[in-house]
C-alpha positions as a Markdown table, in Angstrom:
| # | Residue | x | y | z |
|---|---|---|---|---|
| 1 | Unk | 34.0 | -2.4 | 7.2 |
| 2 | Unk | 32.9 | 1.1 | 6.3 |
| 3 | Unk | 30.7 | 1.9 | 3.4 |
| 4 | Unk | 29.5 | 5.3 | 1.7 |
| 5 | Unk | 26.6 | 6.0 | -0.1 |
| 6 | Unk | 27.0 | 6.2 | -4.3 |
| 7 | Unk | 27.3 | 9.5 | -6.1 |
| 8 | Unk | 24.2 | 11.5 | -7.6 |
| 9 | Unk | 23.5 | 14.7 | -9.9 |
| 10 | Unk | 23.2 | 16.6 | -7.1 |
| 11 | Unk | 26.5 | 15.4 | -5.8 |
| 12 | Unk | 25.0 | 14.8 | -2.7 |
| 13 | Unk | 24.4 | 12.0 | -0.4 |
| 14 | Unk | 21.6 | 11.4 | 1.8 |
| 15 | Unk | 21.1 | 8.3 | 4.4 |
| 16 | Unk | 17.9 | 8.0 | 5.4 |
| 17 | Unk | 17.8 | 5.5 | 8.8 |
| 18 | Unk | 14.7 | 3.6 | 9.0 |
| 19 | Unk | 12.1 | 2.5 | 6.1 |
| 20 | Unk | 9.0 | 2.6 | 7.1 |
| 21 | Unk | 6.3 | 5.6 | 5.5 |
| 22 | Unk | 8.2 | 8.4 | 6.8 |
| 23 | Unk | 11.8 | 7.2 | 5.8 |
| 24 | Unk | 10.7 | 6.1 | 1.9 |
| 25 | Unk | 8.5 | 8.8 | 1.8 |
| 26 | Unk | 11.7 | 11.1 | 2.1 |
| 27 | Unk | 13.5 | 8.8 | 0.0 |
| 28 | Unk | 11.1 | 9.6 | -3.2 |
| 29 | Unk | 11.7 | 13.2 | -2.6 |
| 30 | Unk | 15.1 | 13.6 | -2.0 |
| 31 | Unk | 16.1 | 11.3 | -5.0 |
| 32 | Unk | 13.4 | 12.9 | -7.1 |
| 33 | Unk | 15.5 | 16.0 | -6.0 |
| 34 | Unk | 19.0 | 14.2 | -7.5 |
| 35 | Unk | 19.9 | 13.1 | -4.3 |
| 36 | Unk | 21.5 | 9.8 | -3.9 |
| 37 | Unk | 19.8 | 8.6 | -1.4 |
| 38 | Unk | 20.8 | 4.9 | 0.5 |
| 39 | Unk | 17.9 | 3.8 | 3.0 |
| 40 | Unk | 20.0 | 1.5 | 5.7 |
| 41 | Unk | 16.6 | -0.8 | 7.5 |
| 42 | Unk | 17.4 | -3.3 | 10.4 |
| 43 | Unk | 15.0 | -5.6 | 9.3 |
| 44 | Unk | 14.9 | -8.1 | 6.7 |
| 45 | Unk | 12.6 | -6.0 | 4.5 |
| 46 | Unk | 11.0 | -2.2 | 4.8 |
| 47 | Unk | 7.8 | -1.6 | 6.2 |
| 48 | Unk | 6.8 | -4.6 | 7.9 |
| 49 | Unk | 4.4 | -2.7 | 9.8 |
| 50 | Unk | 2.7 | -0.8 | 7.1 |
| 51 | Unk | 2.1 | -4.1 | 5.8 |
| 52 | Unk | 0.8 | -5.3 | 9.0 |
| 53 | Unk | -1.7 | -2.4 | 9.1 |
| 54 | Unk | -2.7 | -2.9 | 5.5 |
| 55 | Unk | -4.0 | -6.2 | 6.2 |
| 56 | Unk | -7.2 | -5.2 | 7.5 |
| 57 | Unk | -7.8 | -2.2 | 5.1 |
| 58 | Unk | -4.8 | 0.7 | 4.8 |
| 59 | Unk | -6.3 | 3.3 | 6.3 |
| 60 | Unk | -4.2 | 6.4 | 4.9 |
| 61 | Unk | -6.3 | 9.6 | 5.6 |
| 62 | Unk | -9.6 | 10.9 | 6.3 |
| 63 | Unk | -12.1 | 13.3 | 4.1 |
| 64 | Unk | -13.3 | 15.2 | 6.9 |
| 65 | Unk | -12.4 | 18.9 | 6.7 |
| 66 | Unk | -8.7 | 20.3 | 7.1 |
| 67 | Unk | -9.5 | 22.4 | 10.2 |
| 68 | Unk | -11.4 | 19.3 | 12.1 |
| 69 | Unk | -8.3 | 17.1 | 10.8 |
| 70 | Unk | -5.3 | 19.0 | 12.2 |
| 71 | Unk | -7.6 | 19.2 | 15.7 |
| 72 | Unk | -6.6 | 15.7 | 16.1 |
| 73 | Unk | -3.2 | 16.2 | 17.1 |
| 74 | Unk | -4.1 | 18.8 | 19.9 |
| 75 | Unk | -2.5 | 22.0 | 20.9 |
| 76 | Unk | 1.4 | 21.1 | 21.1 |
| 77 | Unk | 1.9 | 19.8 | 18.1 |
| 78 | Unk | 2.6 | 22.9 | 15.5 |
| 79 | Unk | 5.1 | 21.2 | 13.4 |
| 80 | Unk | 3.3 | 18.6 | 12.7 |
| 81 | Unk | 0.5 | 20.9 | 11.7 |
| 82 | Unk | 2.6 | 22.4 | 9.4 |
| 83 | Unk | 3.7 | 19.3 | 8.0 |
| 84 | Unk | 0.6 | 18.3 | 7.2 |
| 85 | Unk | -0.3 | 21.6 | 5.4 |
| 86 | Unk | 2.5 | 20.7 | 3.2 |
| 87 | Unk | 1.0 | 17.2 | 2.2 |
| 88 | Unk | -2.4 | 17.6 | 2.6 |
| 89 | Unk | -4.7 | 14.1 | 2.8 |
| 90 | Unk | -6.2 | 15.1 | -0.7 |
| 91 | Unk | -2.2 | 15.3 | -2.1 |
| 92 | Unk | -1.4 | 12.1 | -0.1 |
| 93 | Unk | -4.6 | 10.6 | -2.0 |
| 94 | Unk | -3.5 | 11.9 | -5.7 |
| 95 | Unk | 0.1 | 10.3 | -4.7 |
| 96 | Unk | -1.1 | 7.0 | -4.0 |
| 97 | Unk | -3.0 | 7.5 | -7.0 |
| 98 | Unk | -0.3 | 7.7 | -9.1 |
| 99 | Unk | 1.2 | 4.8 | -8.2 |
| 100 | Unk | -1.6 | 3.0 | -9.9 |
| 101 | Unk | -3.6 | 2.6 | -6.3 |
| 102 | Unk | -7.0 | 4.4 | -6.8 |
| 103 | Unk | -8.4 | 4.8 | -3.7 |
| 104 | Unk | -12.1 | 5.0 | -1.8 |
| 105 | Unk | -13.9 | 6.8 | 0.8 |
| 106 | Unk | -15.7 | 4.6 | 3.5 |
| 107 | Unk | -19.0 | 5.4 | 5.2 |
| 108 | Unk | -16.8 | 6.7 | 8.6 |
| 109 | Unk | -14.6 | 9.1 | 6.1 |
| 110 | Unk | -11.9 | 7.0 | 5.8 |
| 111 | Unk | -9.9 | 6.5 | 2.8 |
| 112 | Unk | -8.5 | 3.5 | 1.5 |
| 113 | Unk | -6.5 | 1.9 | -1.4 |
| 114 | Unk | -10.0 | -0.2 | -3.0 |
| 115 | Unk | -6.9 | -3.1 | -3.2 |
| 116 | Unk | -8.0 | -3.1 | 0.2 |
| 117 | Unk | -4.3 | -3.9 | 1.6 |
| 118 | Unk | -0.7 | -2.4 | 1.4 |
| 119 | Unk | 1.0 | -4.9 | -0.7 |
| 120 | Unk | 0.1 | -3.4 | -3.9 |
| 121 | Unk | 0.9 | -0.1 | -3.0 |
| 122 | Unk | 4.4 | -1.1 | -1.3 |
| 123 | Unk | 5.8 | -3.1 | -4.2 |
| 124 | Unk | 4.7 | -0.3 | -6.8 |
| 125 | Unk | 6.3 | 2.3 | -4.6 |
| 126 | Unk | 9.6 | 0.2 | -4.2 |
| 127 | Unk | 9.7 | -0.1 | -7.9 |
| 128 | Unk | 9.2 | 3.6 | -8.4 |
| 129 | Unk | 12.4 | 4.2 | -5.2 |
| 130 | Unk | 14.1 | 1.7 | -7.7 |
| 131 | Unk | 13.8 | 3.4 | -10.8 |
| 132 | Unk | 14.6 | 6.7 | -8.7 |
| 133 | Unk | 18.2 | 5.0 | -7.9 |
| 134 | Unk | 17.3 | 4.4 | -4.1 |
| 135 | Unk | 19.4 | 1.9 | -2.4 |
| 136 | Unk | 18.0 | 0.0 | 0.4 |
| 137 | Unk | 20.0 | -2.2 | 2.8 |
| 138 | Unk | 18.6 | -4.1 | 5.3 |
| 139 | Unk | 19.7 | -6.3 | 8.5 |
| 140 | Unk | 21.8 | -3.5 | 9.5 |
| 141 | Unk | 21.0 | -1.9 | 13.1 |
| 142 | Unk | 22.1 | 1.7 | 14.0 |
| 143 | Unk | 23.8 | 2.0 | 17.0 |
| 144 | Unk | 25.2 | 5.5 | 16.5 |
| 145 | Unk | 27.8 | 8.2 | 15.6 |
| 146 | Unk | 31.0 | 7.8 | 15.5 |
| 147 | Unk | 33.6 | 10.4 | 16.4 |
| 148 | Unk | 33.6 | 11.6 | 12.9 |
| 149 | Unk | 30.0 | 11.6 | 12.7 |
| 150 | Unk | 29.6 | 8.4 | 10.2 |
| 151 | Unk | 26.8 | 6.5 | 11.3 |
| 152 | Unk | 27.5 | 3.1 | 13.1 |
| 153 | Unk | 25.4 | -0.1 | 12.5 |
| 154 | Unk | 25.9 | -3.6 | 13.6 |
| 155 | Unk | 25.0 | -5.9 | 11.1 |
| 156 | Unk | 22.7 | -8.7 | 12.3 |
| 157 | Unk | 23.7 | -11.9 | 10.3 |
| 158 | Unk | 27.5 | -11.4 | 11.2 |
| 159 | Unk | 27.6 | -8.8 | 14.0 |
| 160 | Unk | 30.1 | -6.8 | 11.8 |
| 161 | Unk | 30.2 | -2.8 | 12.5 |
| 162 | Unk | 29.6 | -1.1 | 8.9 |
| 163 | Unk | 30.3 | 2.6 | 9.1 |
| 164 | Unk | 28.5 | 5.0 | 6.6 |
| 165 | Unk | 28.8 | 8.6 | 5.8 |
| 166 | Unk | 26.5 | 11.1 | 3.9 |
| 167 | Unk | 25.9 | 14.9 | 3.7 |
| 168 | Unk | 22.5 | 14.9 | 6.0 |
| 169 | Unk | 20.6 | 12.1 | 8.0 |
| 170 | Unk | 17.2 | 11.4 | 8.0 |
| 171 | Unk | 16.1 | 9.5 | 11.3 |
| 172 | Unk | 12.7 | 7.6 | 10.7 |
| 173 | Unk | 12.6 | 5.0 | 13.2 |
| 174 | Unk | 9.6 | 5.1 | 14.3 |
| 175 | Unk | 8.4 | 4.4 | 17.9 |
| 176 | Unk | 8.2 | 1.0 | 19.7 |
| 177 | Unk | 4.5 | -0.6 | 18.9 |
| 178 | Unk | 4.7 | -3.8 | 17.6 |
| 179 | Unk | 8.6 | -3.6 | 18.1 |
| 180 | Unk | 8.7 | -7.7 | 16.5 |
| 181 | Unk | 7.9 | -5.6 | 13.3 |
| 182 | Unk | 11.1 | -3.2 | 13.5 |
| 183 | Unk | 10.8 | -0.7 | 15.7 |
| 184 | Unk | 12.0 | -1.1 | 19.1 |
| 185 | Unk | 12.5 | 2.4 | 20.1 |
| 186 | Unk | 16.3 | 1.3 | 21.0 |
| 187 | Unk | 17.4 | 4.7 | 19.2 |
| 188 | Unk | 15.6 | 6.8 | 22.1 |
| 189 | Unk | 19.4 | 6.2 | 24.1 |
| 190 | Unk | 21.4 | 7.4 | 21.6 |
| 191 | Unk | 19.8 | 10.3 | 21.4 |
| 192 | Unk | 19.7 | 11.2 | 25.0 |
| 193 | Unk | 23.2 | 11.1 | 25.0 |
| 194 | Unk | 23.9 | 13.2 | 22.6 |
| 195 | Unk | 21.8 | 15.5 | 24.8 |
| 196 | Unk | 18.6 | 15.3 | 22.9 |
| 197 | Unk | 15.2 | 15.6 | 24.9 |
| 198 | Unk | 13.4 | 12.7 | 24.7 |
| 199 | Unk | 10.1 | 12.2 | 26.2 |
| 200 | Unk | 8.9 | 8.9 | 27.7 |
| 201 | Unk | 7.7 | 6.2 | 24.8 |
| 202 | Unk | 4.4 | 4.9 | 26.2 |
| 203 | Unk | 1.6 | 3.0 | 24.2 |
| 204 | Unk | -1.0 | 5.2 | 22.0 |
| 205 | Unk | -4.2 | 3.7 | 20.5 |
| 206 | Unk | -3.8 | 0.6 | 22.7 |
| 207 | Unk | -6.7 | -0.8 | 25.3 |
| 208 | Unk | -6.7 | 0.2 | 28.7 |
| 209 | Unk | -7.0 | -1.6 | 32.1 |
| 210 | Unk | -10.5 | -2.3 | 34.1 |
| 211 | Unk | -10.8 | -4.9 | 36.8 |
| 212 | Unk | -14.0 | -6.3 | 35.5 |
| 213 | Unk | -16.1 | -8.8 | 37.7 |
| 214 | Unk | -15.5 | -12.4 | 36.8 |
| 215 | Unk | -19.0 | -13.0 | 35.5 |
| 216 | Unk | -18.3 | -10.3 | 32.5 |
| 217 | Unk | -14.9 | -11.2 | 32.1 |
| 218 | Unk | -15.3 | -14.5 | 31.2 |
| 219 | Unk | -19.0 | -14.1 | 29.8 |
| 220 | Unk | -18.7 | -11.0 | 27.6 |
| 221 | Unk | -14.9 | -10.6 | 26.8 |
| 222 | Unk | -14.5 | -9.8 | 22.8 |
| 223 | Unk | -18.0 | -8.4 | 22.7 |
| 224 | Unk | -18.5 | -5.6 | 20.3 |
| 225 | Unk | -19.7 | -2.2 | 21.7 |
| 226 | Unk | -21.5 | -0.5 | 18.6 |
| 227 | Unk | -22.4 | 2.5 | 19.8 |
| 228 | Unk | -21.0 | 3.9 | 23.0 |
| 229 | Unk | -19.3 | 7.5 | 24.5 |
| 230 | Unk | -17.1 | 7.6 | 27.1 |
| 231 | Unk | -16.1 | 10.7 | 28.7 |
| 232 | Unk | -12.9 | 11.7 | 30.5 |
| 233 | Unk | -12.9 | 14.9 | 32.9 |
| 234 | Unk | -15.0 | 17.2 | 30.6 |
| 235 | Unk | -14.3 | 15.6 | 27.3 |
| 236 | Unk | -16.3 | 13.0 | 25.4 |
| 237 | Unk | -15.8 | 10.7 | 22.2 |
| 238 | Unk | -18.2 | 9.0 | 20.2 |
| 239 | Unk | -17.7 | 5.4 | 18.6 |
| 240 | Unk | -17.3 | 2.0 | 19.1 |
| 241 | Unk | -15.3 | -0.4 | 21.3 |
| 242 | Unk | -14.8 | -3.8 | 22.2 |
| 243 | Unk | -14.6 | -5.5 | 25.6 |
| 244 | Unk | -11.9 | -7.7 | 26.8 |
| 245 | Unk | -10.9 | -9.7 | 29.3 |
| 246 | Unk | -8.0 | -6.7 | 30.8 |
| 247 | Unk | -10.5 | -4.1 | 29.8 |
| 248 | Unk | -12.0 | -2.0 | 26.5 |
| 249 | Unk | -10.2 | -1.3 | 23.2 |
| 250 | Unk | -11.1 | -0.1 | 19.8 |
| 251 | Unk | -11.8 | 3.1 | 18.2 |
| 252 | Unk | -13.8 | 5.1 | 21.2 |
| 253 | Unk | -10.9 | 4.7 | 23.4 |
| 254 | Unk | -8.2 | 5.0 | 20.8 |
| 255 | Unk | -10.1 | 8.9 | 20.3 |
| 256 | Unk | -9.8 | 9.7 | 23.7 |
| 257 | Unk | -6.5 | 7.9 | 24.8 |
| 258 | Unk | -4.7 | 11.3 | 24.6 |
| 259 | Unk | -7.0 | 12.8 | 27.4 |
| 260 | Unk | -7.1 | 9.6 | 29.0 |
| 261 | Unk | -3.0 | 9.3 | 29.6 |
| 262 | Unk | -2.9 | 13.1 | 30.4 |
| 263 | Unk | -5.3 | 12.4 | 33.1 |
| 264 | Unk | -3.7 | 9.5 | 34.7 |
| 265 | Unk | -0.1 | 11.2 | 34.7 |
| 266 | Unk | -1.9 | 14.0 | 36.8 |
| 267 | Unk | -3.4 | 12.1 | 38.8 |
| 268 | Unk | -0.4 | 9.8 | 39.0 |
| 269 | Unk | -2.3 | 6.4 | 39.1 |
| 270 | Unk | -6.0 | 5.6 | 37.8 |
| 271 | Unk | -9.0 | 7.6 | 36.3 |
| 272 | Unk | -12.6 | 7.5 | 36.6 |
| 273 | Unk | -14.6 | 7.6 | 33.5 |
| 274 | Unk | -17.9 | 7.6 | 32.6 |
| 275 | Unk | -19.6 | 5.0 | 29.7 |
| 276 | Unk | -23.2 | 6.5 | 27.9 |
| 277 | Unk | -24.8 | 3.3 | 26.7 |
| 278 | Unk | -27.1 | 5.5 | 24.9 |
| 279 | Unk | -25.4 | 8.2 | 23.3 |
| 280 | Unk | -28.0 | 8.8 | 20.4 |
| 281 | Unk | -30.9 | 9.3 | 23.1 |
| 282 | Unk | -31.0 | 12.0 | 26.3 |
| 283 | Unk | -31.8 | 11.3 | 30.0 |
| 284 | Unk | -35.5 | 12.4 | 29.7 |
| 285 | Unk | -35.9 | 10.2 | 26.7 |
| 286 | Unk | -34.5 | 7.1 | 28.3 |
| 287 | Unk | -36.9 | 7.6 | 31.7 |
| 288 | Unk | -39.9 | 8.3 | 29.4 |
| 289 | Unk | -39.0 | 4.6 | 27.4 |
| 290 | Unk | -38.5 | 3.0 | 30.7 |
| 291 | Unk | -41.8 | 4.1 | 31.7 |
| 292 | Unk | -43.5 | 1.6 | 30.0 |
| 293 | Unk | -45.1 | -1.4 | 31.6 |
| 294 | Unk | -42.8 | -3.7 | 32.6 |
| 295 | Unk | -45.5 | -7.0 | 33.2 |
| 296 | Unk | -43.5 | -10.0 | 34.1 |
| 297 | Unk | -40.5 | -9.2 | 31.9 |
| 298 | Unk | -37.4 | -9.6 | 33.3 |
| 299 | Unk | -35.3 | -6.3 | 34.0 |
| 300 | Unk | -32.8 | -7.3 | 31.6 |
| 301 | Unk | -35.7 | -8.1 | 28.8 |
| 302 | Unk | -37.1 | -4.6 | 29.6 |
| 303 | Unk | -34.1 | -3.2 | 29.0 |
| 304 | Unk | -33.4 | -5.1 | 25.9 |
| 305 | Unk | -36.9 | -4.0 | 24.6 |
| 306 | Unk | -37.3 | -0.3 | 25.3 |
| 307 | Unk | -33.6 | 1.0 | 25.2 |
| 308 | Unk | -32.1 | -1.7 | 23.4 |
| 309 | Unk | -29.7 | -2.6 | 25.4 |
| 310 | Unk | -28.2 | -5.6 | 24.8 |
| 311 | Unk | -26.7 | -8.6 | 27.3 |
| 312 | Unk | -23.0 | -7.2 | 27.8 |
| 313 | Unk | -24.2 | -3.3 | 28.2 |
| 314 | Unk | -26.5 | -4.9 | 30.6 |
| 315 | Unk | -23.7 | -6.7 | 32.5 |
| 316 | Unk | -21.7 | -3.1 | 31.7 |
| 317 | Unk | -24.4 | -0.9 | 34.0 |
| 318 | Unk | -24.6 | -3.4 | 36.8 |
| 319 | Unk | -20.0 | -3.3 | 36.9 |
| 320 | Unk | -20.7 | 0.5 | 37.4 |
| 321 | Unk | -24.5 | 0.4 | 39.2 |
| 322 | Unk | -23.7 | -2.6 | 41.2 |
| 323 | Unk | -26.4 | -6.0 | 41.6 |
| 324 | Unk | -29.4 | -4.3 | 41.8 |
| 325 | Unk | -30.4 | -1.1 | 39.9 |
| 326 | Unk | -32.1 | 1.5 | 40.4 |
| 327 | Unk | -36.2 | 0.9 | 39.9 |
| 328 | Unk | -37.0 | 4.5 | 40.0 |
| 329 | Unk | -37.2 | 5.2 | 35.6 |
| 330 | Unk | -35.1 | 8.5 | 35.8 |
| 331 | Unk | -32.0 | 7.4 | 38.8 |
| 332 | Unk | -32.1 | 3.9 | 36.0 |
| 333 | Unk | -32.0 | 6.4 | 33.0 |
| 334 | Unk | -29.1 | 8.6 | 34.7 |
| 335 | Unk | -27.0 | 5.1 | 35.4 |
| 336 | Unk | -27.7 | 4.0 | 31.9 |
| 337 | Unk | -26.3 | 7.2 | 30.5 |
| 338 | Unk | -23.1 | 7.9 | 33.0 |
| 339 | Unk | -21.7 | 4.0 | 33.7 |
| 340 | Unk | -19.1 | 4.9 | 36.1 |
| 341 | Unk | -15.3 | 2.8 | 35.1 |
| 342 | Unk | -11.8 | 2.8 | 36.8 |
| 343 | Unk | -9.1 | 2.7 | 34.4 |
| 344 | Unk | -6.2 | 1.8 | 35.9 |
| 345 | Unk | -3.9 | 1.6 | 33.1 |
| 346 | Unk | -2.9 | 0.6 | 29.3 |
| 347 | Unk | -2.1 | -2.4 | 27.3 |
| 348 | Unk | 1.5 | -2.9 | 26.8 |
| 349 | Unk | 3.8 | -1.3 | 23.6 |
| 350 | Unk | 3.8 | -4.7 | 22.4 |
| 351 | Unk | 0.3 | -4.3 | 21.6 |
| 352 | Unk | 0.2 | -1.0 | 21.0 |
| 353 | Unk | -1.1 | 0.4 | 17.6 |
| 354 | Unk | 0.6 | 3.7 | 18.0 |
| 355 | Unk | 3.2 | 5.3 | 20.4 |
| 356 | Unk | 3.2 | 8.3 | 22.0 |
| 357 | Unk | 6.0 | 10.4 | 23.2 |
| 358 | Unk | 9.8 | 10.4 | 21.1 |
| 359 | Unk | 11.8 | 13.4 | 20.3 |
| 360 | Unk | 10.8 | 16.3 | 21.9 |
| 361 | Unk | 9.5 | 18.8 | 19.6 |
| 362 | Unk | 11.3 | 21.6 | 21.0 |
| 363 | Unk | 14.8 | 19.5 | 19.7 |
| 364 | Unk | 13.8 | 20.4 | 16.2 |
| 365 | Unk | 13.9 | 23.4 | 14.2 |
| 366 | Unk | 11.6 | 24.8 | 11.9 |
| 367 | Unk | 13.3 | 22.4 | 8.8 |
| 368 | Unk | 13.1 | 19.6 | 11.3 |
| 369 | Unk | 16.8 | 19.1 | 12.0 |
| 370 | Unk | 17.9 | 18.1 | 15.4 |
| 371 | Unk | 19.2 | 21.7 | 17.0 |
| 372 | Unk | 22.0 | 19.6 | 18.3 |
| 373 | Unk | 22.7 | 17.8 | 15.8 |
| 374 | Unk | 22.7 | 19.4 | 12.5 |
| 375 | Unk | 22.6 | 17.9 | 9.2 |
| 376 | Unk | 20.7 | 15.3 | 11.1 |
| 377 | Unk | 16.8 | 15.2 | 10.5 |
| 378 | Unk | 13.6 | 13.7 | 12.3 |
| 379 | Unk | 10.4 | 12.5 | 11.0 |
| 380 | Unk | 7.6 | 10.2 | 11.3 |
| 381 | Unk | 6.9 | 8.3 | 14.8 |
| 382 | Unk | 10.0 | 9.0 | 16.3 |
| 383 | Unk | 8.6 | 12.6 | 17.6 |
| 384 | Unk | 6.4 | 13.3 | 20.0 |
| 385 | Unk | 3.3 | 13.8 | 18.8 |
| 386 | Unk | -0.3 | 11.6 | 19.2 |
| 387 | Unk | -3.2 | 11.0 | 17.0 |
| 388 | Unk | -6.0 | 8.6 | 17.0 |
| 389 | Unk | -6.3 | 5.6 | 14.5 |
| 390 | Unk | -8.8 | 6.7 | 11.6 |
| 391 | Unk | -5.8 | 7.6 | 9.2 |
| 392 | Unk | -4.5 | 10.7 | 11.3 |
| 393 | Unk | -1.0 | 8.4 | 11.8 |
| 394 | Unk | -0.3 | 7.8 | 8.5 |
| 395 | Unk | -1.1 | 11.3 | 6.8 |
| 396 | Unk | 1.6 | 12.3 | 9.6 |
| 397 | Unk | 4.2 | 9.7 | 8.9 |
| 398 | Unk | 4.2 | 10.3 | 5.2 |
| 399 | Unk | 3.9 | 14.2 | 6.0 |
| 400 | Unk | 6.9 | 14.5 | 8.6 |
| 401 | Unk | 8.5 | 12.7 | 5.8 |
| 402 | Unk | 8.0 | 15.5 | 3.2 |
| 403 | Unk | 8.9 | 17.8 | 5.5 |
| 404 | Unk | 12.7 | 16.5 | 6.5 |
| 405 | Unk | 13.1 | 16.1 | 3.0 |
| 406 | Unk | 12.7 | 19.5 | 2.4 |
| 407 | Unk | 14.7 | 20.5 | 5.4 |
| 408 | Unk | 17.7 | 18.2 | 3.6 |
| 409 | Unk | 17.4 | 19.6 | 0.8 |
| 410 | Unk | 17.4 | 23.0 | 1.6 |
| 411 | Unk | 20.0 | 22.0 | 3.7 |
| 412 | Unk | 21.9 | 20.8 | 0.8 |
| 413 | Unk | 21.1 | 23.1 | -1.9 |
| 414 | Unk | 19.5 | 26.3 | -0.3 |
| 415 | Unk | 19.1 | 27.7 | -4.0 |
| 416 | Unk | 17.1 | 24.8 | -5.2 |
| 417 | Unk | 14.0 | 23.6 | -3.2 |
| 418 | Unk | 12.4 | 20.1 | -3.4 |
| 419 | Unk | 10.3 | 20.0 | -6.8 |
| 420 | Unk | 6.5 | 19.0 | -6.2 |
| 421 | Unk | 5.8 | 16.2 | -8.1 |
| 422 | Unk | 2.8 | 16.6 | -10.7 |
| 423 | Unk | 0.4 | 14.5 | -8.4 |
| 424 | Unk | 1.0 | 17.0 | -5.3 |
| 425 | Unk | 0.9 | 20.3 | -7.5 |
């Protein structure tokens, strides 16, 4: 069975392979653009996951300044730099705005839809991709080119191979977290074969391994951590974190999982870090509190009352001190602020908030089309690029998004670029 996308003003046809932020992002610009644009999603619906992450508050950028914001996808990643200087957080905010979703900054610098979830901003962009002339079909699995160049999928109620052929490609597959939600990385083989660098997919923003003791396994696991820093060769993160029975998770080690993953792939098997239980106070100020006169207090009472440190960051300094501390003030005050961890490794892409690694930067050109592939565009997770949670990953998925669009429609229609909508002008 073959099937071709419908005819536009344009007169050109774009398929756009996955639907999740990156893929309908592109779709809104490309059919905005005249486009007729068919979005082919192997689920049952589009964005399963953004609706997943929207349940606990859709985090889609941060306020903090531009300069600070691009930092957090380190060195390598220059395109996705550039991406996001063509949809900056403050024109992702005025979009979502105008699709009736006002939004709100939280105390961190978050920003969020005040709905609070994604629904409301899903169904009020599908309408919009529906008024646009945006065709979506789902249950349909890519499984590649054939030697024409149509794209191949197998459809999942029947098994039945549908071919379909456009002008350009968008690939927006995402990575393989949470693969029950759609993405499965099962592309990253099709790509290597047709001689496309891929780098390894490995978890991002996911917990990581410690062989705690059994006492704080089983005592402490799910514990909240509300103030820690944890520091990894000679960097250090601020936040908070949460203990659990394989190890820690949560937004401190989600900030420094990058540095974390580089350090264990040179050291090719676990890292030593260090946990400050007292971030907010230094060495000297810790030894002068624990100066004071202990009386008949337990340690763990005189801890609690001149530190504040409470049950599980006591049980924390005696997995890195051992079963009896220090008594001298300053060698306690020294343990309390370098807790010495093994990390041996991290939770599973099934768990995974994020994934790291994808389409190797280099494999894309300045328009993000596939160098080996042209007429066939990247975005979103699918390339190689790492942020930390705190709205860094969607700003990038919707801004990789804007970019390919761009990069189709100049491919397109060199004489007539992508329109900026009035909420992004």
């Amino acid at each position: 069975m073959s099937a071709d996308t419908k005819g536009a003003p344009s007169g050109r046809t774009v398929l756009i392979i996955g639907g999740g932020p990156a893929g309908l992002f592109a779709a809104e610009r490309l059919s905005a653009a005249g486009h007729a644009v068919t979005i082919a999603e192997r689920m049952p619906s589009v964005a399963r996951k953004l609706l997943m992450a929207g349940r606990g508050g859709l985090n889609l950028t941060h306020s903090e300044p531009l300069k600070d914001f691009l930092g957090r996808y380190g060195t390598a990643a220059a395109p996705i730099v550039g991406a996001i200087h063509g949809l900056r957080p403050l024109q992702l905010i005025a979009w979502a705005e105008g699709l009736g979703q006002p939004t709100f900054e939280g105390s961190s610098g978050r920003i969020f839809p005040k709905a609070m979830k994604a629904s409301p901003l899903l169904r009020a962009w599908l309408g919009r991709l529906q008024a646009q002339g945006v065709t979506i079909v789902t249950g349909e699995r890519w499984v590649g080119w054939d030697a024409a160049g149509a794209a191949l999928f197998r459809r999942e109620r029947d098994g039945e191979t549908v071919t379909r052929t456009a002008d350009a490609t968008v690939l927006a597959l995402g990575g393989a977290s949470w693969p029950r939600l759609g993405a499965d990385g099962a592309w990253t083989s099709i790509l290597a074969d047709a001689g496309v660098v891929i780098t390894p997919l490995a978890p991002s923003n996911a917990g990581v391994h410690i062989a705690w003791s059994p006492f704080l396994r089983e005592k402490f696991a799910g514990t909240p951590l509300k103030r820690i820093g944890i520091t990894v060769g000679t960097e250090q993160v601020l936040g908070e974190a949460v203990l659990t029975r394989a190890g820690l998770e949560g937004g401190a080690i989600y900030a420094i999982g990058r540095v974390l993953r580089e350090a264990m792939a040179a050291t090719g098997g676990s890292v030593r870090v260090s946990l400050d239980l007292r971030p907010g106070m230094s060495v000297g100020e810790v030894a002068r509190a624990l100066l004071k006169p202990r009386g008949k207090q337990t340690l763990a009472n005189h801890l609690r009352k001149t530190v504040g440190l409470p049950p599980a960051m006591i049980a924390l300094l005696h997995e890195g001190a051992g079963r009896t501390l220090p008594s001298d003030p300053e060698a306690l005050a020294n343990a309390i602020k370098a807790v010495p961890l093994t990390v041996t490794g991290f939770s599973g892409l099934e768990r995974a908030i994020s994934t790291a690694g994808g389409v190797a930067l280099a494999e894309i050109d300045a328009h993000f089309m596939l160098k080996k592939r042209p007429g066939v565009f990247v975005a979103g997770e699918m390339l190689d690029w790492d942020a930390p949670t705190g709205g860094y990953l969607l700003q990038a998925c919707f801004a990789t998004g804007k970019a390919a669009a761009a990069g189709v429609d100049t491919w397109l229609t060199p004489e007539a670029p992508v329109v900026e909508s009035a909420s992004e002008a």
